[in-house]
Structures are given as C-alpha cells and as structure tokens.
N, C-alpha and C positions, 0 to 999 in steps of 0.2 A: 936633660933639656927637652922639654914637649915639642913637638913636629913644628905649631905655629912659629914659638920663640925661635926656634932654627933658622927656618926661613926668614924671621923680620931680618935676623940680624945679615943673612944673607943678601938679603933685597935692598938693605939700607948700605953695602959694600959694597953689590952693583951698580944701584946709583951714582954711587960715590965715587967708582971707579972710569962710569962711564959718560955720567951729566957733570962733576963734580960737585952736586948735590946731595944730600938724606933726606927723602920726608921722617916727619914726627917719629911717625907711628904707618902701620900697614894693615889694610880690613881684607880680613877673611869671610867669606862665605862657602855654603857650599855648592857642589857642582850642579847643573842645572840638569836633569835628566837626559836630555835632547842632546846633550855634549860629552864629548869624552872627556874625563877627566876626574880628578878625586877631590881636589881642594881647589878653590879661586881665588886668583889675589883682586882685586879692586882696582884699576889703575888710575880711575877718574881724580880720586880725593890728591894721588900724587901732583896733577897737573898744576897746584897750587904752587909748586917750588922747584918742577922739571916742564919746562916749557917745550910743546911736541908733539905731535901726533901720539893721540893712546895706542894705538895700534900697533904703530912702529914701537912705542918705549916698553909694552907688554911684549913684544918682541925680543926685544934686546935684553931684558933682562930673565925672559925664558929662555935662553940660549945658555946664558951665564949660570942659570940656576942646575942647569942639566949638566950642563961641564963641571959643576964645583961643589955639586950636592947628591950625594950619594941616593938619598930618599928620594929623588925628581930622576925619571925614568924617561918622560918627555912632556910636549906642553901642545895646546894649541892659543892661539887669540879668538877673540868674537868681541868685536869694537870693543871697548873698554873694560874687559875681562880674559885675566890669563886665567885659565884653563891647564893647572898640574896634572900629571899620570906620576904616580906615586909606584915603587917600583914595588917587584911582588917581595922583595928582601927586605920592604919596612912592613908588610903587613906579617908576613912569618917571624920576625921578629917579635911584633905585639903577640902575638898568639901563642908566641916558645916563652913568653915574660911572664902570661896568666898561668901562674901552677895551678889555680884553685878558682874557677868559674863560681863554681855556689857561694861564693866570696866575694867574687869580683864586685869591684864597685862599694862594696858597703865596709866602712870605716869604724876603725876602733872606735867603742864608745868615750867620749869625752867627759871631763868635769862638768862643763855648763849642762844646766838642766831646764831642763820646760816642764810646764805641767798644762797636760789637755784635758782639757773639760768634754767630756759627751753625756750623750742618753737624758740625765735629768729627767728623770719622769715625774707625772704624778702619780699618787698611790692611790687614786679614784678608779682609775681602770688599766686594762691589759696593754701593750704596747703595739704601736701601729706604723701602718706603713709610714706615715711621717716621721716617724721615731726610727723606723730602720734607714732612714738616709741620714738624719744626723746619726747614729751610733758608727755606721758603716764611713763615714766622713773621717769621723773624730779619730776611731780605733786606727785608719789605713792614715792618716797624718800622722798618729804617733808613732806608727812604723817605721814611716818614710822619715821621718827625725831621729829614730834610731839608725836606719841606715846610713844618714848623711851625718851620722857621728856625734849627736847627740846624748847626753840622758834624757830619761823620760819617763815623767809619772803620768798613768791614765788614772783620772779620780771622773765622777761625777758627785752632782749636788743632788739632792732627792728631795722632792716637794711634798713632805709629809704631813702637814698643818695648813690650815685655814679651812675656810667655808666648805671647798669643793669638796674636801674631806670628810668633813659632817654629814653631808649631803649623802655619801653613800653609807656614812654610822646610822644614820638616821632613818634610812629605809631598810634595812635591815634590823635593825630593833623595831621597828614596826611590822615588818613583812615577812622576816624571815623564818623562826618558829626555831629558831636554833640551828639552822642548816651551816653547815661546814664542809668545805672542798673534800674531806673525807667522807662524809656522810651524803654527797651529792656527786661524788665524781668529778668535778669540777675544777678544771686548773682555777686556782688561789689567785689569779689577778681577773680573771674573766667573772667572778662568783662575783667579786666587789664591784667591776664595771656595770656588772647585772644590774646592781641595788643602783648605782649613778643614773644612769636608763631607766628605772620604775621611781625613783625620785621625779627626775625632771617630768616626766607623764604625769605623777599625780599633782606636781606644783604647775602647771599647764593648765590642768582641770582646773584647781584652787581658781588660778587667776581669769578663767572662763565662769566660773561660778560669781566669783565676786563684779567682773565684769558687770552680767547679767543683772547684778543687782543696783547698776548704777553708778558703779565706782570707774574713774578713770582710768586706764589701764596701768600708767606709773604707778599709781597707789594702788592697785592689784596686785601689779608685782612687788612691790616693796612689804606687802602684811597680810601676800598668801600664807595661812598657816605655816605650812608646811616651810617657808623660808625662814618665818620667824623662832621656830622652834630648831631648828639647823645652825641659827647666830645665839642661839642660848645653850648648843652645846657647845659650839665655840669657847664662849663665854667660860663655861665650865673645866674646858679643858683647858685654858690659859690659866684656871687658877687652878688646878691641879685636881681637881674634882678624881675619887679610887676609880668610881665607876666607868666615867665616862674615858680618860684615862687608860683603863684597864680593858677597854671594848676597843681603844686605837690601837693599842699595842697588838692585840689579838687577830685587829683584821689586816693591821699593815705590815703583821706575820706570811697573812696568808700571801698578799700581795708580794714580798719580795721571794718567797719561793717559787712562785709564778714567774716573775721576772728571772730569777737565774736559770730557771728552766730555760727562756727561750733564749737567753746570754749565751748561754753551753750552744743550743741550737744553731745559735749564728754564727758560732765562732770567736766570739768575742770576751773579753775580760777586762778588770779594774784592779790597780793599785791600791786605791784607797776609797772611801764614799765618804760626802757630807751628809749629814742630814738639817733638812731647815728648820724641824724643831730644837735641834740646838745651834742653830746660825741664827735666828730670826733676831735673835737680842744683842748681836758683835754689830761693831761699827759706832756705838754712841760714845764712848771712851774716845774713839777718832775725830770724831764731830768736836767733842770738847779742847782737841789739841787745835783741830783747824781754826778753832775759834778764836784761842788762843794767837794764831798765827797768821790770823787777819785771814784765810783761806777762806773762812764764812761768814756769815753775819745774822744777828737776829735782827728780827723784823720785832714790831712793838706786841705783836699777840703773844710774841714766844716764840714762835717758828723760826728756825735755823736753814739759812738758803745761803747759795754758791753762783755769784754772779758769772755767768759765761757770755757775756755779748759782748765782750773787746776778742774772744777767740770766735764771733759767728754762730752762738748757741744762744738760750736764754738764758734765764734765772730758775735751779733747780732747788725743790724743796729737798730736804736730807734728815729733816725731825720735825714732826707735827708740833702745834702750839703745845697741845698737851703731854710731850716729851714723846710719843711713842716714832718707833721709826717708822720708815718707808722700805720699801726694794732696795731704792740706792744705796740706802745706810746698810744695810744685811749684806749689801755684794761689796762694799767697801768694805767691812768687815773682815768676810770670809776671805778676799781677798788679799789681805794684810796677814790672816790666821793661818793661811796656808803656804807662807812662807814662812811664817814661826817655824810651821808644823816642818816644812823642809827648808832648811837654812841655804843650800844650794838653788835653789831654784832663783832663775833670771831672765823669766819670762811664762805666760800661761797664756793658752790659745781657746776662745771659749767657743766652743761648736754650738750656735742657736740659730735658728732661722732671721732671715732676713727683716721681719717686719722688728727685731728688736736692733735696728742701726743705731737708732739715736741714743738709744741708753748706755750703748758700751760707746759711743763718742764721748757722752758725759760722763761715766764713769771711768776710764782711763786718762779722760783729762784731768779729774777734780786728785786722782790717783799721783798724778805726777807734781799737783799743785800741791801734796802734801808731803810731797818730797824724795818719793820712794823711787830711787836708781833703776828697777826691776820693773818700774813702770811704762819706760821706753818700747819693750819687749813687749806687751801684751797687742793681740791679735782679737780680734772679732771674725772667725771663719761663719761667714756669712753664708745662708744657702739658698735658693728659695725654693718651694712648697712642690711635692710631692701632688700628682691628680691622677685619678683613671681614666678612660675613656668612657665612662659614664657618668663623671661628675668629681666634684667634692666633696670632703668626708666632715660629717661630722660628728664628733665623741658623743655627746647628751644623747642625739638621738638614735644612738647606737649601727648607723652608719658608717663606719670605719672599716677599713680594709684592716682585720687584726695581723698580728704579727705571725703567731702559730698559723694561723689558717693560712697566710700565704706563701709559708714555707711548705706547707703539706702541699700545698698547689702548686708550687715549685717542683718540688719532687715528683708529681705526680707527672705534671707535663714532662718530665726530662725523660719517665718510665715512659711515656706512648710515645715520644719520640724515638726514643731510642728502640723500641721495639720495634716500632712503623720502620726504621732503618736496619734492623735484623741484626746488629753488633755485637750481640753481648751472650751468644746461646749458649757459651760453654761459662759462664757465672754460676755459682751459686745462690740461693736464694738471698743471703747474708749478702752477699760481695755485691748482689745486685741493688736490695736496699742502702747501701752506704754511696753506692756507684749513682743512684739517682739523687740521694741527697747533697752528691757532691757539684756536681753537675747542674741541680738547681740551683744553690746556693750560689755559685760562679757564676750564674744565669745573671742572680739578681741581681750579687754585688756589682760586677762588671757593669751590667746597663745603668745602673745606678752612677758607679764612680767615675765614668767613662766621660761623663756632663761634667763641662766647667762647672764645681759647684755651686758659684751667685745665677746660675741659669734654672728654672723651673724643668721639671720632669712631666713629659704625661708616660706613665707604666704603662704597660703592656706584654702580661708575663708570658704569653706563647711567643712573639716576635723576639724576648731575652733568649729564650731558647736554642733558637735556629742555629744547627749547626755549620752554618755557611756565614761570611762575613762579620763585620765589628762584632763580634759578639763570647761572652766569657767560654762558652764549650766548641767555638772553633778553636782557641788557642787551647783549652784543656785536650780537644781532639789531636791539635798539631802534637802537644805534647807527648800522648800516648804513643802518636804513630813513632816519633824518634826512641821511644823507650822498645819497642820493637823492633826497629834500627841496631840497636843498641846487643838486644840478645840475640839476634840473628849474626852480629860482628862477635868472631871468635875469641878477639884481643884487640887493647885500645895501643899497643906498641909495638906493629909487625916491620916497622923499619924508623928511620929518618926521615924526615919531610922537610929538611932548610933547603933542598934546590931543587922541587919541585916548580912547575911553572903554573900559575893562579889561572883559571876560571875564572870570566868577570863576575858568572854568579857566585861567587865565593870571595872575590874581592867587595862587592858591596855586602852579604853579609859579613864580612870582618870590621866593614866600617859602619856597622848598624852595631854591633858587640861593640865597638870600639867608645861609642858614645852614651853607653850606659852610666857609668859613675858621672858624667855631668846632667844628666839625666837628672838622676837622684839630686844632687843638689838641687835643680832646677825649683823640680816639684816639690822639695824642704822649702826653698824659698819664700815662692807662690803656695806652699798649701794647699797642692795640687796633686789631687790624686788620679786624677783624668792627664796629668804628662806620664803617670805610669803608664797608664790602662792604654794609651794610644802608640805609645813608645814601645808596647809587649805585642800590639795588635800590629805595627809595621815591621818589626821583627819576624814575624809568625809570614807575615806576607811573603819577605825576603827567604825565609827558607824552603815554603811551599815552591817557590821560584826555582831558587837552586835545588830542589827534591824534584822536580820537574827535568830538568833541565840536565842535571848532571849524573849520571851513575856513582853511586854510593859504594854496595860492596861488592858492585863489578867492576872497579877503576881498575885500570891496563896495570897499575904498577900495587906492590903491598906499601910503597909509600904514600904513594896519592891514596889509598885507601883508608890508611891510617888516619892520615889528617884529614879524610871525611868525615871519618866514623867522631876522630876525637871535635872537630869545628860543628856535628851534629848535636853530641853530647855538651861543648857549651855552650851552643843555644838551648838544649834543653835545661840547663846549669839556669840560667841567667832568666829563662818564665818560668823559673821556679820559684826563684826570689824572686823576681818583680811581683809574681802575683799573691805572694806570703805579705808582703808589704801593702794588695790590698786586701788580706784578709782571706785569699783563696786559694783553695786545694787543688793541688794538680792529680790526675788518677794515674796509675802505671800501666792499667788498662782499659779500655773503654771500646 
C-alpha cells in the first residue's frame, strides 16, 4: 500500500473515531518549504462533514496519526494544514526497496503501442534549426512512452515530391555541370539546398524582369520561366517520365545520406520511414467508403467534402472535382496504412509545428467519423517556432541556422568553455573531441526541451552552455562530480545503514528520488519533455545542497558513509536515465 492510501485510510478511522464522521476522500499536497514537514493533509475540504475549528481537527488527528502510524514521526499545524514529519524508517525503507536505480521508475514494456511521427523533412535542403526542435521533441516523447511502459514505433513521413522538389532538379540541370557531393566535397543535403537558393534568385530576377516589362506582379510570378518549367517537371515526373525520374532518385540519394549524417550527429534514430511519393495516392479508397457511409458528400462539380460545423469546424474538401487528392486525403491515408502496416498500434502522436492546429483537428476528427477505435488516441504534439537573436530564418533565401553548422558551434563553444574553465588537461585529444560534442549537444537539447513545448524559443547557443544554472552541462557537470565520488569510495557495502539517523539534506533528496516514476508518467501524459528536463534540473539542485552540506566519504561512521556514497550513486543512477529519455549523454569525466 503507497504512503498516501495509508494515511487516507488512517485519517478517515481518526475521524471516525473521534467526530463520528469520514470525509469522502483526503488531498494531499506537498510541504511548503518555510515548514517543517514531508507530506500535508488538507484539512479545509474536511470541514464539509466535521464541523470545528481546522486547527484544532488537524490537531486531533496529528496526534492520532503519530500514535497509530509507524511512517508519521511527528506533525505541526498552520491554519488549515497538517504538516506530517515522516520518520527516517520510511525513507530507509524506500531506498533498501530500489535494488536497481538505472531502473528505477521505468516500466516493463507493454502490448499497447504508439507511433510518433518527427523530422518529416523536405528533400529540397539540409535540415535546420527548426527541424532540430521537432526531431529533438518527437525522439525524447518516444522515450518518455517507453519509459512509462509503452511500445513504441519512431517512423517519420519524408516530403519527397512536388514543386519544391523540381525546384532544386531544376537548377541543377541548369547550373550544375554535373557536380556531385563527391566531386564538390559537399554534404549531399547542403549541395541540393544549394540549387533551392540559386533557383529562388534566378526566379526573383525572372519576375523583376517581367515586372519591368509591365506585367503585374501575380502574373510574373505565376509564368516566370523558370517556375513554369519546374511544374512541367513535375508534370513529368507524375507520369513517370526515365529521365527526369531517374535525376529524383539521384539527388534525393544524396539528400538522405546527408540527412543520416546529421541523425547519427544528433543522436537520434527511426523505426521505419514514409515516403510521400508513395503515400500521395492512399486515402481515395477511404473517401469512397466515407461516402459510402454518409461520412462525405459530393458537391455537384464532383468534389468530395466533410461537413464539420455541428463539431465547430467548417467544411473540408478531401478530393478535388477532378478526382485528385488534397493533404487531407494522403494523411487520412497514411494514417489508416500505418496501422495495417503495425496491427498493434492504438495511437500515433504527430510532432509538427503549431501553425498546423487546424489540420490535425480535421483530420483526427473526420478519422474518428470513419470509424477507426485508434483514432481516440491520436495527439497533435504542437510546438511553436524556433528564432535567434537576430531574427527569423528563412529556407529559400538561404538564411537558416543549418543543422551541421550548429552542432559544430555547439561543440565548439562547449571546447572555449571548458578550456576558459581549465577542467579537462589530463584528456586526450580523442576524449576531448567526443567530451565537447557531448556537452554541446546537452547544451542544445536541454535548452530546447526544457520549454513547454506549445511555447516559442529565442536560441542562444553560448547562454545553452553556461556551466551554472537551468542548464544541460550543469547537470552533466553534477554528474561527473558524483562519478568522482564514486571512485574515490572504496566500496558501495562497508556496513548497514537501516538505523542510521537522516540528514534533512538527505531526506529531501530521497523525496526528490522518490517522485521520479510519477514523474515519468506525468510527462507520457502531457507530452512533456520539459517535466523531465526540470525534474533532473531540481534533482541536481537538491544534491549540490546536500554535497554542500554534508560530508560524504568523511561520515563519522562506515555506515553513514555507505548510504552516502550508495544515495550519491542513485541520483547519479536516475540523471542518467532521465536524461537518455531526453536524448542526452552524461560524460564520466568532464
């Protein structure tokens, strides 16, 4: 039985005994810093059914709770809060119960299964810092749903067809002379960005040119050469045209080895991938049962629409007059395909930026109007938009903060810092490059995932770094220092430790450890990888406190020492997994 159910059932006997009442039910909070005490009972919400001063009845049944409850050591009041002291026999107990810290908290994996969607890029160019908040979002929720016991497939969709695509075929059969990531040096998604960026400049001219000649600017843009000949490879490539065909394949070669380059880079990985050239045609088959099932309806031109304004939405088209599809239809599709594809799955979370709310409203509703039980479960992990202190990014005109380049500047900032700080002279050169890659990278994910993610970001990659405060390499620093702890303690079992007497700093960090496995649920919950990040960051606080505060492997006795060295070792147990769960490495020296 959990400490809470103890108690109710105790509190609802002291009433009982002493009002000849029971409330309902009993709220717990916890203790307010400024007070002594571990747990609080509530006493206000009793007042419903024990008529009396809160004072005196949080009185009367602290008396009771201390006399008849082994775990209740003593209590105080403060107007309508009791105030428990939990005795040091129930915290030695939780901590004699965890055999395995690196464990703790995270649950066998279960049947029901999810599937998360992240990254989705397009194969026009390299991936950017906007792309590393959702990847970095998506990967640390599939985590966090493995840990709270879960399955868990990570797939992404890949946006390999349409316009934008041609766009960079197109300049490169114009411009490029045959250059290839091998014969230019050139990471394979950066080389294709390239040509995206000498596109949009030359169709910019086109439509300053035609301008010039009198043309309104609509119709400049709409029969700049250069656009029109980009919608006639299209064109080509929809009807399977060898050539042009066989120039996509080629270049959204290069593009996906670029991309796993910088996947490896980040840390990150995938279960399975879509591509949109084979998804863009799923979903019409669905349309026809909808229709079938009163779900749609055609309108007189042919067009197939999905009335939503009895749930608050409007009326969504789902197939053009002339049969082709839309988005909707492709992601109703895929979404249908990818339960075929995994029969288990009973639920899929889609990591996309905020400015697409309305589409996954419509589409998991029109999802559920078609029947599908798995449709209840889907999530829209909303985020919004990524900025510098210089501004906003944009793709075309090759202003992006790329993805490569700000890991290098990760690293690079983590190397002057850490030098400017003198930590690291007996490394080797090896030990020192992986030591600053790791320490960037915790940089970024942390400031990243540390933000509610529906909240915008402004970056700032030297202030990710600071070794001091909220930030990913204070707690990779905490980490190191207890790994140091650790080999300077000779052994983790120089005595017994169940009647030792607790340290209040060591009683609150046992009840920061204590509250991790509801942790984790929490943020499975929410979809919240920012209740890790902040849950590892008050952890980290509480033990710099007691590392402060209390002597470690000069305690007067070898049992008080033990149970330092071993309560050091599982907080360093427990920011090892919390921070695997967002994607980040802890160093063993630093």
């Amino acid at each position: 039985m959990v400490l809470q159910e103890k108690l109710t059932t105790h509190i609802k006997k002291a009433t009982s005994d002493i009002y000849g009442v029971s409330p309902e039910s009993v709220e717990f909070q916890a203790t307010r810093k400024e007070f002594e005490g571990d747990i609080t009972v509530v006493v206000f919400p009793m007042l419903k059914v024990i008529k009396g001063n809160p004072v005196q009845i949080g009185e009367s049944i602290g008396t009771y709770l201390t006399e008849k409850v082994d775990e209740v050591s003593g209590y105080n009041v403060v107007k309508g809060f009791l105030n428990l002291v939990l005795s040091d026999s129930y915290f030695l107990e939780f901590f004699s119960n965890i055999s395995n810290f690196s464990s703790y908290g995270i649950e066998s994996t279960g049947t029901e299964a999810m599937m998360v969607e992240y990254a989705s890029p397009n194969t026009n160019k390299p991936l950017h810092l906007g792309h590393m908040r959702n990847i970095l979002l998506g990967y640390s929720v599939a985590e966090i749903l493995k840990a709270a016991g879960k399955k868990v497939y990570k797939t992404q969709i890949i946006n390999d067809r349409g316009i934008h695509i041609c766009k960079s075929m197109l300049a490169w059969k114009r411009y490029g002379n045959g250059e290839t990531p091998d014969s230019s040096g050139i990471k394979g998604d950066k080389l294709v960005g390239n040509y995206y960026v000498k596109f949009d400049k030359v169709y910019k001219e086109e439509i300053e040119e035609l301008k010039s000649q009198g043309k309104p600017e609509e119709e400049a843009k709409a029969t700049a050469p250069s656009l029109m000949e980009a919608q006639e490879m299209l064109r080509k490539w929809e009807a399977g045209d060898p050539d042009t065909v066989g120039l996509w394949k080629t270049m959204n070669g290069w593009v996906y080895d670029g991309f796993d380059k910088t996947y490896t880079s980040m840390g990150v990985d995938f279960d399975s991938y879509y591509y949109e050239s084979d998804t863009y045609l799923l979903g019409k088959d669905n349309i026809e049962e909808g229709l079938a099932k009163g779900v749609f309806y055609r309108k007189e031109d042919g067009s197939v629409w999905c009335d939503l304004t009895e749930e608050g939405l409007d009326e969504k088209i789902v197939l053009r007059s002339d049969g082709t599809a839309v988005y909707m239809t492709q992601d109703i599709g895929t979404a249908i395909q990818r339960v075929k594809d995994h029969p288990d799955i009973n639920g899929m979370i889609y990591t996309v930026g905020n400015e697409q709310e309305y589409h996954f409203k419509v589409l998991f509703l029109i999802l559920k109007k078609l029947g599908f039980s798995w449709a209840k479960n889907l999530y829209h992990l909303s985020y919004g938009m990524v900025d510098l202190p210089s501004g906003k990014m944009k793709s075309r005109e090759g202003t992006v903060v790329d993805a490569d380049d700000l890991i290098e500047e990760m690293s690079k900032t983590a190397k002057d810092i850490s030098e400017e700080l003198g930590k690291i002279e007996e490394f080797s050169e090896d030990e020192k490059k992986e030591l600053y890659h790791t320490i960037g990278m915790g940089a970024l994910k942390y400031y990243i995932l540390k933000v509610d993610p529906r909240k915008g970001i402004l970056f700032n990659p030297k202030e990710s770094v600071d070794f001091q405060g909220n930030t990913g390499p204070f707690i990779q620093y905490t980490y190191a220092r207890i790994q140091s702890i650790l080999r300077k303690a000779t052994s983790l079992d120089e005595g017994s430790f169940e009647n030792i007497s607790l340290h209040p700093k060591e009683k609150e960090l046992l009840k920061q450890l204590m509250i991790f496995p509801e942790t984790i649920q929490a943020a499975a919950s929410n979809y919240s990888p920012a209740l890790i990040a902040n849950y590892t960051y008050d952890l980290v606080k509480e033990f710099n406190s007691f590392y402060q505060n209390v002597t470690i492997l000069g305690a007067e006795s070898p049992s008080e020492k033990n149970f330092r060295v071993q309560l050091s070792n599982a907080v360093a147990e427990v920011i090892k997994s919390a921070f695997s769960m967002l994607g980040i490495n802890v160093p063993e020296r630093m």
